[in-house]
C-alpha positions as CSV (number, residue, x, y, z in Angstrom):
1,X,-4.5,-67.2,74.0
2,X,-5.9,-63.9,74.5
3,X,-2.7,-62.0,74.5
4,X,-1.8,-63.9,71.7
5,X,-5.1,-62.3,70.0
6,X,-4.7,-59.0,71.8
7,X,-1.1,-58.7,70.1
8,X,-2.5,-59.4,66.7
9,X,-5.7,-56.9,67.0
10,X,-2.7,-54.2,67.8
11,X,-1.0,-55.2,65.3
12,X,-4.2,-55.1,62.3
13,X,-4.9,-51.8,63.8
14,X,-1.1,-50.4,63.9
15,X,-1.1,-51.8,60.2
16,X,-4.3,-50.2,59.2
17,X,-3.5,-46.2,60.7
18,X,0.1,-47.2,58.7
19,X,-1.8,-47.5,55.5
20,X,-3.8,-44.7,56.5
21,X,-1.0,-42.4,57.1
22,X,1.0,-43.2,53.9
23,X,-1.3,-45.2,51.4
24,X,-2.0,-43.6,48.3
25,X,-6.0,-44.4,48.3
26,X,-8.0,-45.0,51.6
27,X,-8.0,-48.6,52.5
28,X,-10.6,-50.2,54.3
29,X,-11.3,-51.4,57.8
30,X,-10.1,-55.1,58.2
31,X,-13.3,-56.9,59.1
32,X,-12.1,-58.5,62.1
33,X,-11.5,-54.5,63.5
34,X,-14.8,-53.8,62.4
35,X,-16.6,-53.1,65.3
36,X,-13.9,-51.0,67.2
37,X,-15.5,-47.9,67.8
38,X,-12.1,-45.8,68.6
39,X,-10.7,-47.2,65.4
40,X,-13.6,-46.6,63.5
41,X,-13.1,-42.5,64.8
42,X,-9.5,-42.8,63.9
43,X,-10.0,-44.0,60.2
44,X,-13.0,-41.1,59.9
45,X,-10.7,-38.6,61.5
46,X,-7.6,-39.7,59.4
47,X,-9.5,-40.1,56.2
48,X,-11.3,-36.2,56.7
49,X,-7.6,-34.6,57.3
50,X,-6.4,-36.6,54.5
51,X,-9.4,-35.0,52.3
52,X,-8.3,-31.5,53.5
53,X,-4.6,-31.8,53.3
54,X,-5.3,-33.3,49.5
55,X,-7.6,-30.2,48.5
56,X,-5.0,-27.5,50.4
57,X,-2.7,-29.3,48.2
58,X,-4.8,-28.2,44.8
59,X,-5.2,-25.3,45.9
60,X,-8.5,-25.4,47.1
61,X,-9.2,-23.1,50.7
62,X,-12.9,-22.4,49.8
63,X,-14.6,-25.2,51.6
64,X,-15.6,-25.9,55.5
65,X,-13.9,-27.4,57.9
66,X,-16.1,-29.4,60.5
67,X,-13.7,-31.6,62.2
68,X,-12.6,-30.3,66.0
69,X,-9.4,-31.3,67.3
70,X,-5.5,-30.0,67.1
71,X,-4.9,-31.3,63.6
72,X,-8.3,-29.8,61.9
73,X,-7.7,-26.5,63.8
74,X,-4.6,-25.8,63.2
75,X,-6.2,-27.0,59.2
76,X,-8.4,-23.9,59.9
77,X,-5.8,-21.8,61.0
78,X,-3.7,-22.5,58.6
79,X,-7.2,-22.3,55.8
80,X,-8.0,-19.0,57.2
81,X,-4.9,-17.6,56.9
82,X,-4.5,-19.2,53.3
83,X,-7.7,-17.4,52.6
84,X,-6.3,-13.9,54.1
85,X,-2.9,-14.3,52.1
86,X,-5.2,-14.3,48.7
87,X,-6.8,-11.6,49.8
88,X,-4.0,-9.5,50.6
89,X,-2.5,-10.8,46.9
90,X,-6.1,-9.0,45.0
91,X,-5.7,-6.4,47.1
92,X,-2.3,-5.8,46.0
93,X,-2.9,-6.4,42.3
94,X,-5.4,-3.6,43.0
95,X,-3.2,-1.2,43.8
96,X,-2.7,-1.2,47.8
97,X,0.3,-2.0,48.6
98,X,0.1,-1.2,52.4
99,X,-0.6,-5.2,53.1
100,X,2.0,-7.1,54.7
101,X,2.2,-10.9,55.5
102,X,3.1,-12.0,58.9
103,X,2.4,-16.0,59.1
104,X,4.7,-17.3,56.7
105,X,8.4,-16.7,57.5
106,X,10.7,-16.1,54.9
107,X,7.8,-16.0,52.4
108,X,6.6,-13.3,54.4
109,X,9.7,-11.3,54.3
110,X,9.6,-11.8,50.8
111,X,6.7,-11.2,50.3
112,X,6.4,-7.5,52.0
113,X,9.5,-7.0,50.3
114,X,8.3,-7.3,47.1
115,X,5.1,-5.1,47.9
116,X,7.4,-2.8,49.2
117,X,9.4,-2.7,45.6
118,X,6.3,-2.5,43.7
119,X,4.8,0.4,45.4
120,X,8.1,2.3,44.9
121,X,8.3,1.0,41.3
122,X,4.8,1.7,40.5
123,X,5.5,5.4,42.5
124,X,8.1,6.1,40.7
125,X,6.6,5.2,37.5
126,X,3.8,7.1,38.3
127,X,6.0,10.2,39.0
128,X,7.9,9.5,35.4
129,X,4.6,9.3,33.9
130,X,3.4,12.5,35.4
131,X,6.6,14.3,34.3
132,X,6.0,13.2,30.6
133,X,2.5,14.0,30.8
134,X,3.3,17.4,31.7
135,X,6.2,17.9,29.1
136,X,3.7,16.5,26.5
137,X,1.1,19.0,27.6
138,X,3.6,21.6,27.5
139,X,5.1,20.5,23.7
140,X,1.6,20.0,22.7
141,X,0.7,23.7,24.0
142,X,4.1,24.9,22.5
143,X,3.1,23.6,19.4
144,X,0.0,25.1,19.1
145,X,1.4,28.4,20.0
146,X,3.6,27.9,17.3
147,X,0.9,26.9,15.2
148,X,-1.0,30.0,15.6
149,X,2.0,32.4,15.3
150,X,2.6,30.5,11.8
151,X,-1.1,31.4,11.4
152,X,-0.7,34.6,12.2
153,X,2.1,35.7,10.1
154,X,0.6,33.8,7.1
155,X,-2.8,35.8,7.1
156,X,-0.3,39.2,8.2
157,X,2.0,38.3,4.7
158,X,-0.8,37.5,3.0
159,X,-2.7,40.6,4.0
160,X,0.4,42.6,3.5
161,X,1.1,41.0,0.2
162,X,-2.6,41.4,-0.5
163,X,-2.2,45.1,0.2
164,X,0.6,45.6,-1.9
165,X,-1.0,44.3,-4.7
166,X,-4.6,45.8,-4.4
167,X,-5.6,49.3,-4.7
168,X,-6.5,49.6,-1.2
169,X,-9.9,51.9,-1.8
170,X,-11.5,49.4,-4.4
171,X,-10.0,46.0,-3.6
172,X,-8.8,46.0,-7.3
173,X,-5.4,45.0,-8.8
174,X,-3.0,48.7,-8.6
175,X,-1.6,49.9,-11.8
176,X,2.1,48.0,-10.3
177,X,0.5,44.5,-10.2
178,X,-1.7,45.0,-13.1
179,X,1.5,45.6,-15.7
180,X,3.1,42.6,-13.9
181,X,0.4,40.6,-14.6
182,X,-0.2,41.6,-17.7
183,X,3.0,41.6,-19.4
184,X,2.6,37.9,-18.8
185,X,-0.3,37.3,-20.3
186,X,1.1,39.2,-23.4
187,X,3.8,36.7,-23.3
188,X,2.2,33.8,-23.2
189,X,-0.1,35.3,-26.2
190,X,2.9,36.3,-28.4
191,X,3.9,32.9,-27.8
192,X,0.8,31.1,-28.6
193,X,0.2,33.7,-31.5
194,X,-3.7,35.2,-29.5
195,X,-4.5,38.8,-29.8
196,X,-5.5,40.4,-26.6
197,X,-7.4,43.6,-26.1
198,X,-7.4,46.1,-23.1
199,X,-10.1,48.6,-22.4
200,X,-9.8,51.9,-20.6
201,X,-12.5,53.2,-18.3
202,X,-14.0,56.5,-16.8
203,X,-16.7,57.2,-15.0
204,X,-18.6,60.0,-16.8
205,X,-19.2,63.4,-14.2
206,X,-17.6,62.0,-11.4
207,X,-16.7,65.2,-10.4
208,X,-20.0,66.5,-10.4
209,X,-20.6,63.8,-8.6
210,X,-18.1,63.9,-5.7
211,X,-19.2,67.9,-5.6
212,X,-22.9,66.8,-5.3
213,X,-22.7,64.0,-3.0
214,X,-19.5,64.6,-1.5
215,X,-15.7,62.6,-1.2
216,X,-17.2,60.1,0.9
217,X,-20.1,58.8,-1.6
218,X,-17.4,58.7,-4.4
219,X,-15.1,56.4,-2.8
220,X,-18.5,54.5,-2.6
221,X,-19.3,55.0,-6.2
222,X,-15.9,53.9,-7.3
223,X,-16.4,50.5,-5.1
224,X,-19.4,50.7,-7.1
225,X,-18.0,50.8,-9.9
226,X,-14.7,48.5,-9.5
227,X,-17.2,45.4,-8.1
228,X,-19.3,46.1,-10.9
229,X,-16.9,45.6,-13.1
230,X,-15.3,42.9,-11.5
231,X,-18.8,41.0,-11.5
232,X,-18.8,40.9,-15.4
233,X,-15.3,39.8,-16.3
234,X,-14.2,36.5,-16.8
235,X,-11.3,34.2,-14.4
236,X,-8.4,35.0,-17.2
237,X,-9.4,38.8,-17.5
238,X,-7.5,41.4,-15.5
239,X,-8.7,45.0,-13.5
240,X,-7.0,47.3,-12.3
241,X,-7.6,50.6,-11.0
242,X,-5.7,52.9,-13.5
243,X,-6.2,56.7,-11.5
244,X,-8.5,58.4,-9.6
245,X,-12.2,57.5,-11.9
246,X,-9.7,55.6,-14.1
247,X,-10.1,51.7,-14.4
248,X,-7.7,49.4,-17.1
249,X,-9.3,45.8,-18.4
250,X,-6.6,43.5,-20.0
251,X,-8.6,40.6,-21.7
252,X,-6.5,37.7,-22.8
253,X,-7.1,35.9,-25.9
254,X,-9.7,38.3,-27.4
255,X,-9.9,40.0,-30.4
256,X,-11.3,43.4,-30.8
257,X,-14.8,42.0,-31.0
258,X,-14.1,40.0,-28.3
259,X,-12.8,43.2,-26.3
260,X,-15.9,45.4,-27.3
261,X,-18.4,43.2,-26.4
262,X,-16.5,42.6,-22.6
263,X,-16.4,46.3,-22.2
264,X,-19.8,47.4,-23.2
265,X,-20.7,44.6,-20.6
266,X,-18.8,46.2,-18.3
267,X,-20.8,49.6,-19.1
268,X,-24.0,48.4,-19.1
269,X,-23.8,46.4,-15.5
270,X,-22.9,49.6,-14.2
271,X,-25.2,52.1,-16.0
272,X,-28.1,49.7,-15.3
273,X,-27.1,49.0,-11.2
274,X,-27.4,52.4,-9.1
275,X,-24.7,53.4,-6.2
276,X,-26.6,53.2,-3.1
277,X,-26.1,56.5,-0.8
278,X,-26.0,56.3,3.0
279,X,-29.3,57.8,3.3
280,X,-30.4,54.9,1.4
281,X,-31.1,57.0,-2.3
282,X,-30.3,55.3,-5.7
283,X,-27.6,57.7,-8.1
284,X,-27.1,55.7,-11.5
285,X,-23.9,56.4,-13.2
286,X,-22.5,56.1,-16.2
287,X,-19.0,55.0,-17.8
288,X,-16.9,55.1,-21.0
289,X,-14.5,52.9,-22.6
290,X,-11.9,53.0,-24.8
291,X,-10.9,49.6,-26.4
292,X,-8.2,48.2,-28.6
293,X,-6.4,45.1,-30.0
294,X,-3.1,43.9,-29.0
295,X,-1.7,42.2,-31.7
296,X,0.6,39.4,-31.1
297,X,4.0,40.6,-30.7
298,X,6.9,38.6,-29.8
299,X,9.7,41.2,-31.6
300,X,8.7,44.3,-29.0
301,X,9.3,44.4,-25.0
302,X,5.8,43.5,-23.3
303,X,6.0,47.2,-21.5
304,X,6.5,49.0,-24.3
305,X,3.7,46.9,-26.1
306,X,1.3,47.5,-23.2
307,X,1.9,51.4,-23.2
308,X,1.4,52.0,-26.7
309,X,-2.1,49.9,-26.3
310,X,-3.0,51.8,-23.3
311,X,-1.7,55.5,-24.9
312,X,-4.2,54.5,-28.0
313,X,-6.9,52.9,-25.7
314,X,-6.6,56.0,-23.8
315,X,-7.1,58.3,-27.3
316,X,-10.4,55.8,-27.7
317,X,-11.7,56.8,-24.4
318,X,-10.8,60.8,-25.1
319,X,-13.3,60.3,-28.2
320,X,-16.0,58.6,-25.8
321,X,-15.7,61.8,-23.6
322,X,-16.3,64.4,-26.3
323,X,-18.8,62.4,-28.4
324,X,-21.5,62.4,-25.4
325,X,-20.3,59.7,-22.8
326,X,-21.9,56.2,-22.2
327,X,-20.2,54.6,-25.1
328,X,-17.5,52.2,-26.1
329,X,-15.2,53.3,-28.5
330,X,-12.8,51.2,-30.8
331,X,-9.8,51.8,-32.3
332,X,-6.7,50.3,-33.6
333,X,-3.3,50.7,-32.6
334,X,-1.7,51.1,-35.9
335,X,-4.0,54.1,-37.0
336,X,-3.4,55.6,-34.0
337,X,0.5,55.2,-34.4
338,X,0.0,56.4,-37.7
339,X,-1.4,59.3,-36.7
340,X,1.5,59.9,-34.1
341,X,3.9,59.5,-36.9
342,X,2.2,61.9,-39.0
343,X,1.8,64.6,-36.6
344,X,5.5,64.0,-35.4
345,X,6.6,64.1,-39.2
346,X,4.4,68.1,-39.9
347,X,5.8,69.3,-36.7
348,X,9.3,68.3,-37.4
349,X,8.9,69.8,-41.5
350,X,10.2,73.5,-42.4
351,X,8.4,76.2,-42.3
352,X,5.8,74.1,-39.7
353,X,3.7,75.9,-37.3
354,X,3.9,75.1,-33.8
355,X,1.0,74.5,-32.3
């Protein structure tokens, strides 16, 4: 009889560590094992490694192990080097890629190797991105260079074209640029049917002046005079410096009022504003002008137009001269063509005297 129950205690308990091993959910003790001490440890044991083996299985190495024994150490070995192989992985995702797996077998192989490719991927990457970084630098540095030679030669043509164009004493337009300039705007008048008018200047005892003061104060006077000038014209007028004390004013669409009242402007910011010596002493000077009209023309060549207006503006300035300086004179082209004519017609008569 007690075999016979022996043999079916065994068999309860075999039945029990079977369920333990391979049942889905813990069972329970069977009541008539329930006060089996060894069995009870083998259930607790069976059920703890379960518990492990369950969380190792999600992924979860961050808890303690308590048990003792063979299976819960090697657990912890197997935990602690679990732990060490996600280290190693941060580590790596860091950037050091001198960590290498020895625990695993073939996943350690594996593993190093592909640390091993990453680090000379990454290196060589690294290299490429060096080499691009410097050849950027370099086209970037190229570029600027490039840059400022454009720079350069655009300030050097535009000072050399500046210098063609500009009388290079007074900063005003020279006598080449000034007929280019305005032969256009006595176009564009002839086309739109405006007079024009054009002044000559002089500044009056300039070379009293230059013997008084000397060379160097008369280039000063004639910057004097040429900013001046400049100062009192408006954005469509045009300046140039003629000749020596000589200065020319073209003034688009303005009639011979128009052009006398620009001119004695002209003469009386200059009279009224002295030339400053080195020595710090105020010289006023004076000026006189010679204006005409340009009539409309589109029947005669624009050079030919604006030498006859500056020959007659000229003849206004001689009378300014002679009839005590400081003045603007008028006159009108056709009078003074008609005086031309006429002294051309007595010289060419018989019996004329030459004069």
């Amino acid at each position: 009889m007690d075999d016979q129950r022996n043999d079916e205690t065994l068999s309860l308990a075999l039945d029990h560590i079977t369920k333990l091993l391979s049942s889905a959910a813990d069972p329970s003790i069977p009541a008539e094992l329930a006060g089996c001490d060894q069995l009870q440890f083998i259930h607790s044991y069976v059920v703890s490694i379960r518990d492990i083996l369950s969380r190792f299985a999600s992924g979860d190495f961050s808890f303690t192990i308590t048990d003792r024994g063979v299976l819960a150490g090697s657990l912890k070995a197997l935990q602690a080097n679990l732990r060490h192989l996600i280290w190693q992985v941060k580590q790596v995702e860091g950037g050091d890629f001198s960590q290498r797996v020895r625990f695993l077998g073939e996943f350690s192989e594996s593993f190093n190797s592909m640390v091993v490719q990453l680090d000379s991927a990454l290196s060589a990457m690294k290299k490429k991105e060096e080499e691009l970084t410097d050849l950027s630098d370099r086209l970037q540095e190229e570029v600027r260079e490039r840059n400022n030679a454009l720079l350069a030669l655009e300030h050097s043509e535009a000072k050399f074209r500046y210098l063609a164009e500009h009388d290079p004493l007074t900063g005003v337009l020279n006598r080449r640029s000034f007929f280019g300039l305005a032969e256009l705007e006595l176009r564009r008048n002839a086309m739109e049917n405006n007079p024009s008018s054009l002044a000559m200047l002089d500044v009056d005892h300039f070379k009293k002046f230059n013997d008084t003061y000397g060379h160097l104060e008369g280039d000063k006077a004639l910057r004097h005079v040429a900013a001046q000038g400049k100062s009192s014209l408006r954005q469509s007028d045009i300046m140039s410096r003629f000749g020596g004390e000589e200065f020319v004013f073209l003034f688009p669409h303005a009639d011979l009022n128009q052009g006398i009242t620009a001119a004695e402007r002209i003469r009386t910011v200059i009279c009224e504003h002295p030339v400053v010596l080195d020595n710090g002493k105020e010289v006023f000077i004076t000026a006189s002008l010679g204006v005409v009209r340009i009539s409309p023309n589109t029947q005669e060549e624009e050079t030919k137009q604006l030498m006859r207006a500056i020959s007659a503006a000229d003849q206004a300035l001689y009378e300014a001269k002679h009839t005590g300086r400081n003045k603007v004179v008028q006159v009108e082209m056709d009078s003074i063509e008609a005086q031309l004519d006429h002294s051309l017609e007595t010289t060419a008569s018989p019996g004329a005297t030459a004069p």
